[in-house]
BABA-495270 format. One record per residue (C-alpha): x, y, z; residue in one letter. Coordinates in steps of 0.02 Angstrom, whole numbers, plus 50000, padded with zeros to 5 digits. Layout:
REM BABA-495270
XYZa...
***
This chain:
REM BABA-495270
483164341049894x482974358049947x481214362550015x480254379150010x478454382650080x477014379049961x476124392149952x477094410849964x476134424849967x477344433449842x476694452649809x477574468249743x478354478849869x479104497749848x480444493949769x481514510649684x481964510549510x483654515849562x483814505649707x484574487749696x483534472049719x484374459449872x484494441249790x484954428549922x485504410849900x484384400249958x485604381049970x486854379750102x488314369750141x487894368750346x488224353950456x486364356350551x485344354850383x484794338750378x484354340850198x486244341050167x486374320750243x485744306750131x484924300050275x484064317450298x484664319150475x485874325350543x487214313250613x487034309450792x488184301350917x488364282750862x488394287950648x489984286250569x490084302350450x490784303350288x491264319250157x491424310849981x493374311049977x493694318949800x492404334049830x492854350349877x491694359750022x491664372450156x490404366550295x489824378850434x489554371450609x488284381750723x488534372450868x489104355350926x489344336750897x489504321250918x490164307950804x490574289350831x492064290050675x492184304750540x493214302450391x493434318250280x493754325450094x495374329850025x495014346750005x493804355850126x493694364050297x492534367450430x491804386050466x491484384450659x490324395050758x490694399650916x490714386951030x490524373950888x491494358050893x491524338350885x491714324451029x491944307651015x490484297051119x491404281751240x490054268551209x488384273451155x487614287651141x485824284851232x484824299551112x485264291050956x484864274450862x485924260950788x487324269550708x487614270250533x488604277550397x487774295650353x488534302550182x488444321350152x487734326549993x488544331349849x488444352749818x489464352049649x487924352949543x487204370349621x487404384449494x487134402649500x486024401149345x484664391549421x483124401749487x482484391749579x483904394849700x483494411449703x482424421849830x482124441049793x481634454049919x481544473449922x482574475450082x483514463950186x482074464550311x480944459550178x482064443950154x481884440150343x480224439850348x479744430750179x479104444550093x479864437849927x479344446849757x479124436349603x479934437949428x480424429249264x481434417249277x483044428449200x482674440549339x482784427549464x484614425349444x485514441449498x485524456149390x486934467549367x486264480149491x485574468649650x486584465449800x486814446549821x486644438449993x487324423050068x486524421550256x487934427050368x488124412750473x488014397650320x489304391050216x488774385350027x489594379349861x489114388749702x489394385349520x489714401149427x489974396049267x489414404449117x489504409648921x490364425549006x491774428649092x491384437549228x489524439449310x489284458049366x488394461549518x488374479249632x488764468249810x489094452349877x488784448250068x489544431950133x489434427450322x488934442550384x490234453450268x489774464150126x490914467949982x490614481949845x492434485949817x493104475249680x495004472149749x494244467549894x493024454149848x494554445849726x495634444249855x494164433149952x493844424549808x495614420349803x495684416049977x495424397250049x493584400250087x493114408549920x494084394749814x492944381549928x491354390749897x491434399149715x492044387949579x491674388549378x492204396149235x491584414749262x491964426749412x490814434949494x491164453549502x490754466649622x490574488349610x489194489449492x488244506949503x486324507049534x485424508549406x484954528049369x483244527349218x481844532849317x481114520749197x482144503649251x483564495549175x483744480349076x484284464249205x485764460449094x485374441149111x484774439548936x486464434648864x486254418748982x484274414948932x484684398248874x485834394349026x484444397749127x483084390049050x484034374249049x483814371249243x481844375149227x480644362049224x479134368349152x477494362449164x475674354449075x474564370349096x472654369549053x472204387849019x471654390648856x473094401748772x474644399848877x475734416048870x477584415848867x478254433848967x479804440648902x481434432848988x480594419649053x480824399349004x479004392049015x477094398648952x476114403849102x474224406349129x473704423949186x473854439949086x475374449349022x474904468849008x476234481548892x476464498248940x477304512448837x477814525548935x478214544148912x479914552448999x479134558449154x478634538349200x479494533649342x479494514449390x479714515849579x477924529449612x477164515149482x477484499749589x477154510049729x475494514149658x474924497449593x475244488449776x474324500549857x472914501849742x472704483049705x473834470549773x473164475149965x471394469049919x470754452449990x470334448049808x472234446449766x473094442549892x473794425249819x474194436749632x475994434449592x476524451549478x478024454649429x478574469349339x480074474849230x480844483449086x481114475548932x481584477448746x480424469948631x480974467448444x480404479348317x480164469548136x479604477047964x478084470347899x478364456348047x479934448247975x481464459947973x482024467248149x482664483148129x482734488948316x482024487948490x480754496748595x480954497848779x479314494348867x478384491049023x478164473449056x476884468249224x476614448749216x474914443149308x474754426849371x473554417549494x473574397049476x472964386949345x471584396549263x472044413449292x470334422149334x470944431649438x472484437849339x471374444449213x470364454249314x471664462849387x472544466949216x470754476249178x470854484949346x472454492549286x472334495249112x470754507449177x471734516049276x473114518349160x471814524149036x471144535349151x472884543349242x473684537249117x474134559049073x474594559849246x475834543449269x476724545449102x476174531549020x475734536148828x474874517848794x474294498848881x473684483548836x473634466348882x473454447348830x472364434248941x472744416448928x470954413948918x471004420548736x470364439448808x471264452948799x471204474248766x471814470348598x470954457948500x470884466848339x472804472448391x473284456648264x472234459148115x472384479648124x474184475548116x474264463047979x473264476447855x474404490447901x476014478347853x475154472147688x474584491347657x476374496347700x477164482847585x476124486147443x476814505447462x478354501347478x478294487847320x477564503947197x478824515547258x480204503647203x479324502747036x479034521647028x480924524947063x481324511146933x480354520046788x481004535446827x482804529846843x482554520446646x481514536046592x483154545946638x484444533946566x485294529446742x484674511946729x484584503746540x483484488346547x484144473746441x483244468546283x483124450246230x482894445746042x482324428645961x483604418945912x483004422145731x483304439145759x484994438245836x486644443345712x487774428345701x489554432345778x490244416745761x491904414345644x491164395645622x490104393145463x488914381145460x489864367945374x491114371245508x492404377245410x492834396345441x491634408745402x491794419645215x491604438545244x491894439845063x493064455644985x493294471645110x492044485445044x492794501645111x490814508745104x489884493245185x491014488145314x491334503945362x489624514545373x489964530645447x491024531445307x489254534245210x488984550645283x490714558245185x490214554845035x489194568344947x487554564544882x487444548444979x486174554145115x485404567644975x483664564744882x484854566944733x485444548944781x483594540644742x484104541044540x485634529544576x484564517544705x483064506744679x481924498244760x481044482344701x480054468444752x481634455944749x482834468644846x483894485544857x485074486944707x486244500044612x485644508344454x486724507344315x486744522044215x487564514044056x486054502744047x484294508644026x482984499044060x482004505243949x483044503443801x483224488643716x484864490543634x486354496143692x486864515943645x488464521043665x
***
């Protein structure tokens, strides 16, 4: 197990917008870290030591040895300092116990995508003297514009594998040798060493440019979220309305302020400003803030996405309850309120775990604008319908009672076919009507009735009011 200090005092440094972030791997594959021995300690003079024979490795040796018997892996090779070495011990070796059999551990399971293997700094000075900065857990990994550090003299074993095939990065520094020139860094990757210590399915690539927003750039990681989050453990919190920060894998207590920002915001005087202003106070000197750009999802009425907004995003946090947090998010939401003109930043808010936060109302406001908006939108779909019908673009379907409905079958009820009866050249054909003269006349009423039992022709021969017939 690898160990880290308890407590960190992890605070925001100046860190540029445009100037890379230096992630540095924090397992090694050395011979003097007795956290690499499953006896954790490191073999002394009477142990027999033993590389698991089917693993692949590259060990660095600082110094050197001695071993009573050593049996090694198939594949793997010593990085020796100089001066380093091994010697055999005639008889026993008076500083050491009983000897025994002291296994090194197995580094196949170490992968780039695990945070928590992960230590970020502004500067490699920073990363000297622990001045780490905290972020989500996506920003953790390395982003496509940080410089990547393995400690010049330490050996490791990496698993790079990923949904990608490549994993971009602007450096990579491995025992004591930077590369940012892409040929270069392939052809160590392709060497002895570099087969040894990177292995997986993606390749890690070097020659990124920094980044050049004033306002940040996106990590890159996001594509890899679930990756991630699959190595973190989260856990049990007590606060009252745990957050969950965007890009990271587990809820949090603290406070999670948004800031929308105009063009003249520039991330680097920001940072700069909010360490200097805040995080030097006694009162929060055991905050961890991180802050990045992100691109939260823009949805219609809640439910359709239709687009993202790039935003400010400064996660607060400070233990279990998060007083503190929450305090500070106030601190700076005044004084974005109040310089806010001066910094570029158009708008702020935040969310407390404790329930608390700048925008309580922020969630019913919005709900009544979305059901106002909807209802708008639902009577301007209506209003375009009418008009469209009203104009004869659109013809709206009309459904008659069966009653109602002309039989077109050739069946007849009996089902036997159907009797039309003789052709009538005038009935089955009525346009015909309107060439024959008189038809559509008032002349025509004399030669048509209309009774109670029906429409019929008036024979002219007979006269109803005669009662004989007159030739």
């Amino acid at each position: 197990m690898l160990k880290t200090p308890d407590v960190l005092l992890l605070f925001l440094c100046v860190v540029g917008a445009a100037d890379a972030l230096h992630k540095q791997w924090i397992p090694d594959t050395n011979y003097e870290n007795k956290t690499n021995w499953d006896k954790d300690a490191v073999p002394c003079g009477n142990d027999r030591v033993q590389f698991l024979a089917q693993r692949k490795v590259s060990v660095f040796v600082e110094t050197t040895h001695a071993v009573q018997e050593m049996r090694l892996p198939v594949e793997g090779e010593f990085i020796l300092n100089s001066g380093a070495g091994f010697y055999v011990v005639s008889g026993q070796d008076p500083g050491c116990g009983a000897g025994v059999t002291t296994q090194f551990k197995d580094s196949e399971s170490l992968k780039w995508f695990n945070p928590a293997l992960w230590q970020a700094a502004a500067t490699l000075d920073d990363l000297q003297r622990g001045n780490f900065l905290f972020s989500v857990h996506e920003e953790s990994v390395p982003c496509r514009y940080d410089d990547v550090v393995f400690r010049a003299r330490s050996s490791f074993r990496v698993d790079t594998s990923s949904s990608q095939s490549s994993i971009p990065v602007k450096s990579v520094s491995v025992l004591g040798k930077k590369f940012d020139s892409s040929s270069e860094f392939s052809q160590y990757l392709s060497s002895r060493s570099g087969r040894l210590q990177f292995h997986g399915s993606s390749a890690v690539t070097v020659g990124n440019q920094e980044c050049g927003d004033p306002s940040g750039c996106d990590c890159g990681n996001s594509a890899n979220h679930e990756k991630i989050c699959s190595t973190v453990t989260c856990s049990s919190l007590s606060c009252k309305k745990p957050l969950r920060p965007a890009g990271h894998c587990c809820d949090v207590c603290g406070a999670i302020l948004t800031i929308h920002y105009a063009a003249s915001f520039n991330l680097q005087s920001y940072r700069q400003r909010i360490h200097h202003l805040f995080l030097t106070l006694p009162l929060y000197t055991s905050i961890q803030l991180g802050m990045s750009k992100v691109f939260k999802s823009q949805r219609l009425m809640g439910v359709i996405p239709f687009g993202t907004t790039p935003e400010i995003q400064v996660v607060i946090m400070d233990g279990e309850k998060g007083t503190q947090a929450e305090s500070l998010a106030w601190d700076i939401l005044n004084d974005a309120r109040s310089q806010g003109s001066n910094l570029g930043i158009t708008k702020a808010e935040f969310q407390a775990s404790s329930g608390n936060g700048s925008d309580q109302s922020g969630v019913s406001a919005g709900l009544v604008v979305g059901v106002v908006f909807g209802v708008l939108i639902m009577l301007t779909l209506i209003t375009a319908l009418i008009v469209l019908v009203r104009k004869g673009f659109v013809h709206m379907p009309l459904s008659l009672p069966s009653s109602f409905r002309r039989r077109t079958s050739t069946v007849g009820e009996l089902g036997g076919p159907l009797d039309h009866g003789f052709a009538n050249p005038i009935f089955d054909k009525p346009d015909m009507l309107h060439n024959i003269p008189g038809v559509n006349t008032f002349e025509s009423n004399n030669s048509i009735s209309l009774t109670q039992t029906g429409v019929h022709f008036v024979n002219p021969v007979y006269d109803e009011k005669e009662t004989d017939f007159s030739a």
